[in-house]
C-alpha positions, 0 to 999 in steps of 0.5 A, a space after each residue: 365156854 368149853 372145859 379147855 376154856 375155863 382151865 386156860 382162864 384159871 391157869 392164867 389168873 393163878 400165874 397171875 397170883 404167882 406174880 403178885 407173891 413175887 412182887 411181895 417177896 420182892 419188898 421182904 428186907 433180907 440181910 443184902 440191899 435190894 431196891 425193890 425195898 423202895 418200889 412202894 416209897 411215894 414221894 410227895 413230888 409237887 403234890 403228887 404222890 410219885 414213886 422213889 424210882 420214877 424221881 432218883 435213880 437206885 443202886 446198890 453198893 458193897 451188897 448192903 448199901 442202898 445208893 439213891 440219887 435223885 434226877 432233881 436234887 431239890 427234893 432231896 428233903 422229900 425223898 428222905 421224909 418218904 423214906 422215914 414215912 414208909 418205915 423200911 427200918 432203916 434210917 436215910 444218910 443224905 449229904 445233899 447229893 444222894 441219900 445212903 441206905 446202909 442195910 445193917 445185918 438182920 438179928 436172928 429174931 428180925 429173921 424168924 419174923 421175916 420168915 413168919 412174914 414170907 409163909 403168911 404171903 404164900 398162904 395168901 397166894 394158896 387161898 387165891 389160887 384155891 379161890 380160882 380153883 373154887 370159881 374154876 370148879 363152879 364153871 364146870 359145873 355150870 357147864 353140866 347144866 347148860 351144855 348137857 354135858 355127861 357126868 364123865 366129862 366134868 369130873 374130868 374137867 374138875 380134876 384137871 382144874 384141880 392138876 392145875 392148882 396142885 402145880 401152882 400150890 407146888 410152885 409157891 411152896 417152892 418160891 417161899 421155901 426159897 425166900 425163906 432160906 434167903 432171909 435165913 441165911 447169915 
């Protein structure tokens, strides 16, 4: 394995991390409706458990009301006691046809706690890209020793693995500063 290598293989697994903080931010209640709030509901579907989205169709309506309709309306009852189960914080309204999510406006309190929520999701994600940094920079050196490579060559290396964690670093201060100023505003 060569240096280009290992700083392809860590620029890959830290756009993965970046990924996965996404998905994270994505299940954050902000003041609108988002339906991504429901991709970690399970469904008790006939003994298994089944994704909200893969049994009803969601949508939004008026910005803060969830609109969930089920392909099945029989398991209306489960979905509502899913809902319940996943405490979201918000209480289903269902009239037999489809089951409303009305997202009521967020207190400053539940704000600054969604906040605290958001910078502790992007401090994991720092600590998995440092980690792949870590194994990255363990990589390289390893490659001193078998390949017999010049001292030169690998402080090069691991400075350009560290180039590519700073960027990332950068990156998800910047996607959490925005999902902060998002769950902030009013």
């Amino acid at each position: 394995m060569s240096i280009e290598e290992i700083k392809k293989q860590a620029e890959e697994k830290m756009d993965k991390c970046i990924a996965q903080l996404n998905r994270e931010l994505a299940t954050v209640r902000t003041g609108r409706a988002n339906p991504l709030i429901l991709e970690k509901v399970m469904v008790d579907y006939y003994g298994a458990p089944t994704g909200l989205r893969q049994l009803a169709q969601v949508s939004v309506a008026e910005g803060t009301t969830l609109v969930i309709t089920p392909f099945d309306k029989t398991i209306i009852k489960e979905i509502e006691k899913a809902l319940i189960k996943a405490e979201i914080g918000i209480t289903p309204n269902s009239d037999g046809m489809v089951i409303r999510l009305a997202f009521p406006p967020l207190t400053q309190d539940r704000r600054k706690e969604l906040a605290k929520e958001v910078r502790a999701m992007g401090e994991d994600a720092k600590v998995a890209i440092r980690n792949v940094r870590r194994d990255a920079t363990d990589a390289v050196k390893k490659l001193e020793k078998s390949e017999n490579l010049p001292e030169d060559a690998i402080k090069d290396g691991q400075d350009q693995v560290q180039k590519i964690t700073d960027k990332f670093v950068k990156i998800v201060d910047e996607t959490v500063s925005a999902k902060e100023k998002e769950v902030m505003e009013i």
